[in-house]
C-alpha positions as CSV (number, residue, x, y, z in Angstrom):
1,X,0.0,0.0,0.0
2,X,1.6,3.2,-1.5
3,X,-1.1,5.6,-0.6
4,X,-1.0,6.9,3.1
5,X,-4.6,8.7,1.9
6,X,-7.4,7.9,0.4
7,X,-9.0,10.0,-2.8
8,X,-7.5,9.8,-6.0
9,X,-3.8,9.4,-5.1
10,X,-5.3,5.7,-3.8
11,X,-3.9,2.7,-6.3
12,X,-6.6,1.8,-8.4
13,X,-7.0,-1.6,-7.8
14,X,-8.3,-4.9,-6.5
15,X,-7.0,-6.6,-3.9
16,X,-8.6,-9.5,-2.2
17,X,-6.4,-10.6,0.6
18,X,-8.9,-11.7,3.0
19,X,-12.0,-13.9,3.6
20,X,-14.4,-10.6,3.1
21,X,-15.4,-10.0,5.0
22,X,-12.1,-9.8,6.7
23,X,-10.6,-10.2,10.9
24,X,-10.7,-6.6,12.0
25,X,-13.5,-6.2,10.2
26,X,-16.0,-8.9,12.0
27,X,-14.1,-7.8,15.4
28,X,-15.4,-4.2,14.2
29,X,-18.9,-5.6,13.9
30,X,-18.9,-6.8,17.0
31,X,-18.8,-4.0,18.4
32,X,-21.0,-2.8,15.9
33,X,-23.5,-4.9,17.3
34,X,-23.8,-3.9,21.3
35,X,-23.6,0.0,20.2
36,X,-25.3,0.5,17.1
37,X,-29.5,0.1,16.8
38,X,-30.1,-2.9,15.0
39,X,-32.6,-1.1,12.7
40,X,-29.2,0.5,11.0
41,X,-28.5,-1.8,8.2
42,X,-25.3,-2.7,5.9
43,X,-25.5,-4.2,2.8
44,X,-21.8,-5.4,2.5
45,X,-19.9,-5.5,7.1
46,X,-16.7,-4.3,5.7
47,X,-15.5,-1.3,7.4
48,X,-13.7,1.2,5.1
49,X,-11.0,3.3,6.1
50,X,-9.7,5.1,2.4
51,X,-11.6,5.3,-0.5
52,X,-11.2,7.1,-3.9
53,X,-11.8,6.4,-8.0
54,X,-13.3,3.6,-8.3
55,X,-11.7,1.8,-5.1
56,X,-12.9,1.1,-1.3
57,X,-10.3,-0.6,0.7
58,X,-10.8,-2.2,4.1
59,X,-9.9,-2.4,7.5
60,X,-8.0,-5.6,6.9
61,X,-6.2,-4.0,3.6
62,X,-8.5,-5.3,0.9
63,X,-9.6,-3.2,-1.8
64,X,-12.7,-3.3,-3.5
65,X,-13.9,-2.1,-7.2
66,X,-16.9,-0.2,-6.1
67,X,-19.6,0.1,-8.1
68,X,-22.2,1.7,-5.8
69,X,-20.9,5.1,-4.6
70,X,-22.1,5.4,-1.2
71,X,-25.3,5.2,-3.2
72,X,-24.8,7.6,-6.3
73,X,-23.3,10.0,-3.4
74,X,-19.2,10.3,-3.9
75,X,-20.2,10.9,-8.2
76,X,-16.7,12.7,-8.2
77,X,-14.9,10.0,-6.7
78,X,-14.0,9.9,-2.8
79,X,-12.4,12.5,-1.5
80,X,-11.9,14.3,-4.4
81,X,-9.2,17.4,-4.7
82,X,-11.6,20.4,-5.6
83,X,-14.0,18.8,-2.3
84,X,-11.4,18.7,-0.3
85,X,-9.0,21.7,-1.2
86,X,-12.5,23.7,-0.6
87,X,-14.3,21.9,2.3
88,X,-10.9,22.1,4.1
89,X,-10.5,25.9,3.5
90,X,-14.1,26.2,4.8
91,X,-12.9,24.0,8.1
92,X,-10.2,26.0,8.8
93,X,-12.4,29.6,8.6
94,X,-15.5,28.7,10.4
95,X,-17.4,25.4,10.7
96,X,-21.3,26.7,11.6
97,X,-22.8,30.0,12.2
98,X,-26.8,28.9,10.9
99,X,-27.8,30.6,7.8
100,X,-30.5,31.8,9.5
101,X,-28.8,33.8,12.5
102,X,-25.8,34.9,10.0
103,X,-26.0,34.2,6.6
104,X,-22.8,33.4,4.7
105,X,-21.7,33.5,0.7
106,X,-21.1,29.7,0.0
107,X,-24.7,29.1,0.6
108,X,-25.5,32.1,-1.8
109,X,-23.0,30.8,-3.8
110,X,-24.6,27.4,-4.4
111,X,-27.9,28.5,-4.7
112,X,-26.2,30.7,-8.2
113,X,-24.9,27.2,-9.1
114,X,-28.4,25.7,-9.3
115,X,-30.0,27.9,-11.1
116,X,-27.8,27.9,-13.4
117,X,-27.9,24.3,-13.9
118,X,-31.4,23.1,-13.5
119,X,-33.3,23.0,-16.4
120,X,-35.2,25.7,-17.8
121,X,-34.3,29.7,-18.4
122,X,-37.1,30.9,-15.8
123,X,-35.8,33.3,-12.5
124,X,-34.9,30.2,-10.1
125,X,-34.5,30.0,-6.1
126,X,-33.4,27.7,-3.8
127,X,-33.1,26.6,-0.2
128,X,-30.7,24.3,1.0
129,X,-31.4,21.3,3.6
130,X,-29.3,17.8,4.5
131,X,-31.0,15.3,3.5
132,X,-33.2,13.9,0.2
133,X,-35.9,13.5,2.6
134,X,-35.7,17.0,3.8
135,X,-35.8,18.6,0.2
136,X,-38.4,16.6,-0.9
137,X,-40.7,17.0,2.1
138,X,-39.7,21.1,2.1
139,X,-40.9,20.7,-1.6
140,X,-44.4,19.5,-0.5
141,X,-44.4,21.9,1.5
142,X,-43.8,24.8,-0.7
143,X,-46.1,23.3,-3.5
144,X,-49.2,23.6,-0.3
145,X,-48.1,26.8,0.2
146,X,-47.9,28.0,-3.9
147,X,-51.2,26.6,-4.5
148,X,-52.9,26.7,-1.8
149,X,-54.1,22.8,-1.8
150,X,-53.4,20.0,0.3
151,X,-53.4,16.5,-1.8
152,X,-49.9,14.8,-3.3
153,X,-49.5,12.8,-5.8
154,X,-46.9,10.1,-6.1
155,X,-46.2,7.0,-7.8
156,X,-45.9,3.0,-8.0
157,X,-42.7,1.9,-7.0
158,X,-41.5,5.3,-5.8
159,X,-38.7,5.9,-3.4
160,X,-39.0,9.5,-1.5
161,X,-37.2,9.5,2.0
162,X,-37.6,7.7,5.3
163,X,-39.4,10.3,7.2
164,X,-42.8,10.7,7.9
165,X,-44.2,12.3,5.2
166,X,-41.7,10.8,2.9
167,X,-42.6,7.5,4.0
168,X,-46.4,8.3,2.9
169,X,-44.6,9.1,-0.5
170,X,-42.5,6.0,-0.9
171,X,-44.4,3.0,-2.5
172,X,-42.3,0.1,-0.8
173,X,-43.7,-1.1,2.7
174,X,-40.3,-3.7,3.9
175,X,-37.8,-1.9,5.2
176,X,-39.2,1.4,5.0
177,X,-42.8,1.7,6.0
178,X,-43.3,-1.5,8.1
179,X,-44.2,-1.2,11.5
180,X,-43.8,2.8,11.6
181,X,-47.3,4.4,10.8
182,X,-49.3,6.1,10.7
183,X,-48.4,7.9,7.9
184,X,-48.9,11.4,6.6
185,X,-52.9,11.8,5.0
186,X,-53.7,13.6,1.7
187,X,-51.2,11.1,-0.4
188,X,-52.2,9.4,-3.2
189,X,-50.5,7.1,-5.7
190,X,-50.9,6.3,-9.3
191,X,-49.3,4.0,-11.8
192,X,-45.8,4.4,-13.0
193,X,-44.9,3.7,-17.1
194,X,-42.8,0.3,-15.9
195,X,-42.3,-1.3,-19.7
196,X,-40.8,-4.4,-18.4
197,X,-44.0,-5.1,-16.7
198,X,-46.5,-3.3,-18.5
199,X,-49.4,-5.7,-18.9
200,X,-50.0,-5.1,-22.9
201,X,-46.2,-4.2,-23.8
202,X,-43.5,-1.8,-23.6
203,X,-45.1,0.0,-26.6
204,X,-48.3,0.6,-25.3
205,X,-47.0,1.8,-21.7
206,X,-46.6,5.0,-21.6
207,X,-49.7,6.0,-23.2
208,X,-52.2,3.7,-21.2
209,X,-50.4,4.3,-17.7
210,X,-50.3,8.2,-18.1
211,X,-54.0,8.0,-19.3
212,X,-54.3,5.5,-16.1
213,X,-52.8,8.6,-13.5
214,X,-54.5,11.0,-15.1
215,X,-58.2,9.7,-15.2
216,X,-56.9,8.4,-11.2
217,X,-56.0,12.3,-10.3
218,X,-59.3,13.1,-11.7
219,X,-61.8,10.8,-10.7
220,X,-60.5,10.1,-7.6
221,X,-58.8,12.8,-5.7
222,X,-59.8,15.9,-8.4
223,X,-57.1,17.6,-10.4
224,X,-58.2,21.2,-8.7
225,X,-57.1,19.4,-5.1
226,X,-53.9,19.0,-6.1
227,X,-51.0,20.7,-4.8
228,X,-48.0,18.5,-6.3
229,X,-47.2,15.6,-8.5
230,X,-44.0,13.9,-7.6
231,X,-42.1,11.9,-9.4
232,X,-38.2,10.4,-10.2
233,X,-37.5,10.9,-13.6
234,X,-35.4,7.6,-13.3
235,X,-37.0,5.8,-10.2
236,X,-33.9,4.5,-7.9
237,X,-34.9,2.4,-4.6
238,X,-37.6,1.7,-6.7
239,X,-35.6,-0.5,-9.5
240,X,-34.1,1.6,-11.6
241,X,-37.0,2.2,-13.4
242,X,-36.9,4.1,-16.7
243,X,-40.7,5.5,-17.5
244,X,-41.8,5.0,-20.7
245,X,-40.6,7.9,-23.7
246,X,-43.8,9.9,-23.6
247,X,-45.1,9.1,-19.8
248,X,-43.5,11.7,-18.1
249,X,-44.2,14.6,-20.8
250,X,-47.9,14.2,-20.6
251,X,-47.6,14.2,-16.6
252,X,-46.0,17.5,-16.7
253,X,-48.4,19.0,-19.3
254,X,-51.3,17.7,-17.2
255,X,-49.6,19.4,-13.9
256,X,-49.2,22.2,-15.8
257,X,-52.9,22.5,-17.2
258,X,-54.1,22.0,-14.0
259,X,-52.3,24.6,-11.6
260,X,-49.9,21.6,-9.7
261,X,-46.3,21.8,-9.2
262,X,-44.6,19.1,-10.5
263,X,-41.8,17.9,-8.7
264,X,-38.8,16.5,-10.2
265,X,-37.1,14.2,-7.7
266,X,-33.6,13.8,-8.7
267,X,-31.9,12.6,-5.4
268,X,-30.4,10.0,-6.7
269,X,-30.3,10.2,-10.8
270,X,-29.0,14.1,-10.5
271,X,-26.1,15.8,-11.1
272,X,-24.3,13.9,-14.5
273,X,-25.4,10.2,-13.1
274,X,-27.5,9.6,-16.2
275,X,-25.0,11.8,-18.6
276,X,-27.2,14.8,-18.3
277,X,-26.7,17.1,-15.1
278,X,-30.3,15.7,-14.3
279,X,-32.5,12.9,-15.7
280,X,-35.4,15.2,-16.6
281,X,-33.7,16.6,-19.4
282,X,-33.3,13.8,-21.3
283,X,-37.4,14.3,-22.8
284,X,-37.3,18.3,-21.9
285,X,-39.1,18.5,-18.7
286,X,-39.0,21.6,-17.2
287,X,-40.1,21.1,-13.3
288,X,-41.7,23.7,-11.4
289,X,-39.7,22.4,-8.5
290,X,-36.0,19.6,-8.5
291,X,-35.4,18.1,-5.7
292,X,-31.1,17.4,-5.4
293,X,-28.9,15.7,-2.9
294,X,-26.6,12.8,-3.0
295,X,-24.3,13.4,-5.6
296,X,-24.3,16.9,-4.8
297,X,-21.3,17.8,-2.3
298,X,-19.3,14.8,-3.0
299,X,-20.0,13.0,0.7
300,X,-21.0,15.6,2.9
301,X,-24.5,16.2,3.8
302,X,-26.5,18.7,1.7
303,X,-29.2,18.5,-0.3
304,X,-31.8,21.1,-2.1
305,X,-35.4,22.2,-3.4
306,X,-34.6,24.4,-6.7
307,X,-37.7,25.8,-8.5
308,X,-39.7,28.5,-9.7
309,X,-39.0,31.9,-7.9
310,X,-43.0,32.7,-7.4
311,X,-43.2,29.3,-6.0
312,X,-40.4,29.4,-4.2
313,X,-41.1,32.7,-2.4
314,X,-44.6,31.2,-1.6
315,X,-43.7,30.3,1.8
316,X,-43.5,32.6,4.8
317,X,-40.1,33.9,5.8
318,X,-39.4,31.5,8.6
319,X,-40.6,28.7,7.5
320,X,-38.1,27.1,5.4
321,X,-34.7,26.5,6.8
322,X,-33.3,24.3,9.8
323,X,-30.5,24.5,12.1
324,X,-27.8,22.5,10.0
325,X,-29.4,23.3,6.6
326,X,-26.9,24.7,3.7
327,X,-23.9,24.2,6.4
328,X,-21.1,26.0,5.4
329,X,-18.5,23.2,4.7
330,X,-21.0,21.1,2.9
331,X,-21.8,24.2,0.6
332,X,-18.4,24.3,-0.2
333,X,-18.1,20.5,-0.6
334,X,-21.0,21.2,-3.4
335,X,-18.6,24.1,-4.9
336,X,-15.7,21.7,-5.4
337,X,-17.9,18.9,-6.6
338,X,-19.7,21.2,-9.1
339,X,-16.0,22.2,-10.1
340,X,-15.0,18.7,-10.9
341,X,-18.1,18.0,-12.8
342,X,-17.5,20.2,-15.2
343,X,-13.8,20.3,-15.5
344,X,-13.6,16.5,-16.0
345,X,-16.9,16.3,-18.2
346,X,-18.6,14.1,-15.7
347,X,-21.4,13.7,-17.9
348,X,-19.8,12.7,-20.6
349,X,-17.7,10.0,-18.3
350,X,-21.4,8.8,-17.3
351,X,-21.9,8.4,-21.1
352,X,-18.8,6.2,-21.7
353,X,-19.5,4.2,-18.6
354,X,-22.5,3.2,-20.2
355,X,-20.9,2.7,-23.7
356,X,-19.0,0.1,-21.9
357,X,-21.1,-1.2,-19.9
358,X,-24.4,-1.7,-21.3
359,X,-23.4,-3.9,-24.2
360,X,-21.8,-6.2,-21.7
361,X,-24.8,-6.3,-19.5
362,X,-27.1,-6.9,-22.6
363,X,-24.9,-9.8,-23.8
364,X,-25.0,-11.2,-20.0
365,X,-29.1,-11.3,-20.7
366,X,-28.4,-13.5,-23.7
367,X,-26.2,-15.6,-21.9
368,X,-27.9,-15.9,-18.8
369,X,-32.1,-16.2,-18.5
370,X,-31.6,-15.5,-15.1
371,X,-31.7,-12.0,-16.5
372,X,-34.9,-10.6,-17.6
373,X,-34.0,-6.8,-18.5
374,X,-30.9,-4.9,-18.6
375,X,-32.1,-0.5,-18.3
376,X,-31.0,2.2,-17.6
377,X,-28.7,5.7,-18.3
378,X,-25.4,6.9,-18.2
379,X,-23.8,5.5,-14.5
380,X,-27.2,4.2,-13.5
381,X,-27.9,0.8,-15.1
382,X,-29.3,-2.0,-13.4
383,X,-30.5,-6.0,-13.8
384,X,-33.6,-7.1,-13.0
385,X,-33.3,-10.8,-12.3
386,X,-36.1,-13.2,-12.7
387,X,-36.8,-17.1,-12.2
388,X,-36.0,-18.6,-16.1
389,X,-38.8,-18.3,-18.3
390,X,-40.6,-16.2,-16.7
391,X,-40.6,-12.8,-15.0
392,X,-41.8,-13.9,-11.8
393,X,-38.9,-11.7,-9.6
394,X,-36.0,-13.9,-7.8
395,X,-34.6,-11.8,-4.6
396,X,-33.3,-14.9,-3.7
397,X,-30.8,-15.3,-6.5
398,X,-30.1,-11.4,-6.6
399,X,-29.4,-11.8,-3.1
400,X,-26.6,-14.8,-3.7
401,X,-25.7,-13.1,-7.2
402,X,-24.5,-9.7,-5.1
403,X,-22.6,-12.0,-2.0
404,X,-20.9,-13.8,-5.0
405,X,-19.7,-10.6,-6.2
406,X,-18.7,-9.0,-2.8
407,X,-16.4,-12.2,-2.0
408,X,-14.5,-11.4,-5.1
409,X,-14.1,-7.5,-4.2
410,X,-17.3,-6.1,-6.1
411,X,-19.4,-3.8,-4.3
412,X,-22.8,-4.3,-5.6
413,X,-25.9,-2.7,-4.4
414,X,-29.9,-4.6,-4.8
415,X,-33.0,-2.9,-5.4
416,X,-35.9,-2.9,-6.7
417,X,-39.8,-3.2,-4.8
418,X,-39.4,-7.1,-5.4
419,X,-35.5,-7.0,-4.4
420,X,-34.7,-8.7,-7.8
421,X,-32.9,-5.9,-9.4
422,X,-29.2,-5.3,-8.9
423,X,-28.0,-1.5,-9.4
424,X,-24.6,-0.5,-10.8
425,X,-23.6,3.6,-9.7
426,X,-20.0,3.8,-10.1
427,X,-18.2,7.0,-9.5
428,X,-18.0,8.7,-12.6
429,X,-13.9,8.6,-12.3
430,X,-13.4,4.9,-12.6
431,X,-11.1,3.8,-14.8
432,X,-12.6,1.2,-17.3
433,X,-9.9,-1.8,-16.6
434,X,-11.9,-1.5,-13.3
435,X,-15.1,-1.6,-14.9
436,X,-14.2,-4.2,-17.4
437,X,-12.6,-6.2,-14.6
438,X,-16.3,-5.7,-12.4
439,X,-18.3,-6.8,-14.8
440,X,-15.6,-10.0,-15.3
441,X,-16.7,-10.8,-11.9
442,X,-20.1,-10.1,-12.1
443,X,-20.2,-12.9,-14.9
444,X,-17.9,-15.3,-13.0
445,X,-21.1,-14.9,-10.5
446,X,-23.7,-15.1,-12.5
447,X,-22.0,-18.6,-14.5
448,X,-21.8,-19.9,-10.6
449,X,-25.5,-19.6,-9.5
C-alpha cells in the first residue's frame, strides 16, 4: 500500500487478501453490534478506512472495485481534490454559524450554481437542507403553500425519503414503511410507465399508464385538489426504473394545465449520473420544482429544493430552513464537486460508462435467462433478475448473485420493490480496466449460480 490517503492518489485496484469480509472487520462488527440500533443496516460488514476512483479498501487492507458510490453520493470519486481543497478551506475559517442567524456567501454561492444548472431559463431559487428527505418533504411543502391545496401525488414503486411524510410518499412497505405508521394523510399514488411489466407491452405503456394517473388524479382525488405531483425521472430504490418515452411529458403538461407543481425528484439520478446534469432533461421536462442531494457535495451532507422563484417565495419567511441546513463546509463540498463536474466532463464520463457497460450487460441477458432486462442511463444501469422463463422476480438469486460478487471484491448494491434488481452507480472517475474487470466478476457470478 503506497497511498497513506485515500482519494484519488489511492492505487486503483483490487485486492482480495482476505476472507471478506475480513478479521478486523467482523471484530469491528462486534462491536458494531452492542452500540449501534439494530434497525441500522449494511449491505456489505466491511469497514472502510480510504476510499477514492473507483476503489474502497478495508480495515484488513482489501480493496474493493466499487460500483455503488455510497449510493450515487461520492459521483466525483472519494475524496476528491476540488472537495477537499474547498471543504478544508471552509474547516479552517468557520465550521457553523446557521444561515438563518448569519448568513454566509457559499450558501448564496450554491444557490447561483443551481440555477444555473437546473433545467429551464425561468428566474430560479433555492433553499438548502441535508437530506433527500428534507428537500423533498420542504418541496411538499412549498407546493401547499404555492397553490394553496393539500393532496400529493406520487407513484408506484417510488422511493421518497424515510421520514414521515416521505414515507407516505415512498411505495415500498419492507424496510421502510413497516411497522412505523401512521403515515402522513392527503397522499395518493398512481401507476408508474414500468415497460418491463407493463401488462399489454412496452409500446403501449406510456400511453395507457399516463391516461391511467390522469383519469386516477381526476376521478378520484380531483385535479383542482392537487397541490403536487412527484415523481423520479429515473426511479432509484424503486428499480431503476426508466418510464416509458412519452409518460412523463404528458404528466408535466397535465400538472401544468391543472395549476400543480410538478416535482422532479432527482436525489439520486441528478447531477451527471445519467450523462445529463439531471434525468429530466433527457425528454425536456421543465419542473416547477427539483429536488437534489446525494451526488451533490461529494460526501458531505447537503441536499436542495430548486424551483420557480413565485413558487419558491410562496412560503412565509421563517418557514423554510433548519439549524444545520446549507452548512457552510457542505456548501463548499457542493462548490468543489460542481467544479469537478465540469472540469472532468462528468457527464460525458457517465456516457462512456454506459458505452462500456451496457453492451456487456445486454450480452450477459443472452447468456444468462436469469436476466430478464438490462435499463438504464449513463452510470445508472441495473439488472432485474427473474426465475427462467418467466418474470416472476427472484430476490433470492439477486441476493446470492451480489454476496458472490462482494467475495470477489465487487461492491454491488440490490433494489428494486421485489428486491430482484441489482444496481450498478460507479463513481463517474473509474477507470474502465476496473469496470471491465467488475463486470468480469459479475459474470464469474452469475456462470456460478
Amino acid at each position: 500500500m503506497t497511498a497513506t490517503t485515500g482519494g484519488p492518489s489511492l492505487p486503483q485496484e483490487r485486492r482480495v487478501v482476505t476472507a471478506i469480509p475480513g478479521p478486523k472487520s467482523r471484530e469491528l462488527q462486534a462491536r458494531r453490534s452492542a452500540a449501534v440500533a439494530a434497525g441500522v443496516g449494511s449491505v456489505l460488514p466491511v469497514f472502510t478506512t480510504r476510499a477514492g476512483g473507483g476503489v474502497v479498501e478495508d480495515v484488513d487492507g482489501n480493496s474493493l472495485i466499487d460500483f455503488g458510490s455510497g449510493i450515487a453520493v461520492t459521483s466525483v470519486g472519494n475524496s476528491a481534490e476540488a472537495v477537499v481543497r474547498r471543504a478544508s478551506a471552509q474547516l479552517a475559517a468557520f465550521t457553523h454559524s446557521c444561515f438563518m442567524v448569519t448568513p454566509y456567501e457559499g450558501y448564496v454561492e450554491v444557490c447561483e450554481k443551481l440555477a444555473e444548472l437546473t433545467p429551464g431559463d425561468h428566474a430560479k431559487k433555492s433553499a438548502l437542507f441535508n437530506s433527500g428527505a428534507e428537500a423533498v418533504e420542504n418541496a411538499v411543502k412549498i407546493a401547499r403553500a404555492y397553490t394553496r391545496r393539500q393532496a400529493v401525488v406520487v407513484f408506484d414503486h417510488g422511493y421518497h425519503g424515510r421520514t414521515n411524510l416521505t414515507m407516505a410518499l415512498t411505495a415500498k412497505n419492507m424496510p421502510y414503511k413497516h411497522s412505523f405508521g401512521p403515515f402522513a394523510p392527503e397522499v395518493y399514488r398512481v401507476p408508474v410507465a414500468y415497460p418491463y411489466r407493463w401488462l399489454t407491452g412496452p409500446e403501449r405503456c406510456a400511453e395507457e399508464a399516463s391516461a391511467q394517473a390522469i383519469d386516477m388524479i381526476s376521478k378520484q382525488i380531483g385535479a383542482e385538489n392537487v397541490a403536487a405531483i412527484v415523481i423520479e425521472p429515473l426511479l432509484g430504490e424503486g428499480g431503476f426504473i426508466e418510464p416509458a418515452k412519452g409518460f412523463l411529458p404528458r404528466i408535466a403538461e397535465f400538472a401544468q394545465a391543472n395549476g400543480i407543481v410538478f416535482v422532479a425528484d432527482e436525489i439520486q439520478s441528478g447531477f451527471c449520473r445519467t450523462g445529463q446534469w439531471f434525468a429530466c432533461e433527457d425528454e425536456g421536462i421543465v419542473p416547477d420544482l427539483i429536488t437534489t442531494a446525494k451526488g451533490i457535495a461529494g460526501g458531505l451532507p447537503l441536499s436542495a429544493v430548486t424551483g420557480r422563484a413565485e413558487i419558491m417565495d410562496a412560503a412565509h419567511s421563517g418557514g423554510l430552513g433548519g439549524t444545520y441546513g446549507g452548512n457552510p463546509v457542505a456548501c463548499a463540498a457542493a462548490l468543489g464537486a460542481i467544479e469537478t463536474m465540469r472540469e472532468l466532463d462528468l457527464n460525458a464520463k457517465a456516457r462512456r460508462i454506459e458505452e462500456v457497460m451496457k453492451p456487456r450487460l445486454l450480452e450477459l441477458r443472452e447468456k444468462y435467462e436469469v436476466i430478464g432486462d438490462v435499463r438504464g442511463r449513463g452510470a445508472m444501469l441495473a439488472i432485474e433478475l427473474v426465475r427462467p422463463g418467466s418474470k416472476e422476480p427472484a430476490p433470492d438469486t439477486t441476493a446470492a448473485l451480489a454476496k458472490a460478487c462482494h467475495s470477489e471484491g465487487l461492491l454491488v448494491l440490490t433494489t428494486g420493490t421485489y428486491g430482484n434488481v441489482m444496481r450498478f452507480l460507479p463513481p463517474l472517475v473509474i477507470g474502465e480496466e476496473l469496470l471491465n474487470e467488475g463486470l468480469d466478476i459479475l459474470e464469474g457470478a452469475l456462470s456460478g449460480l
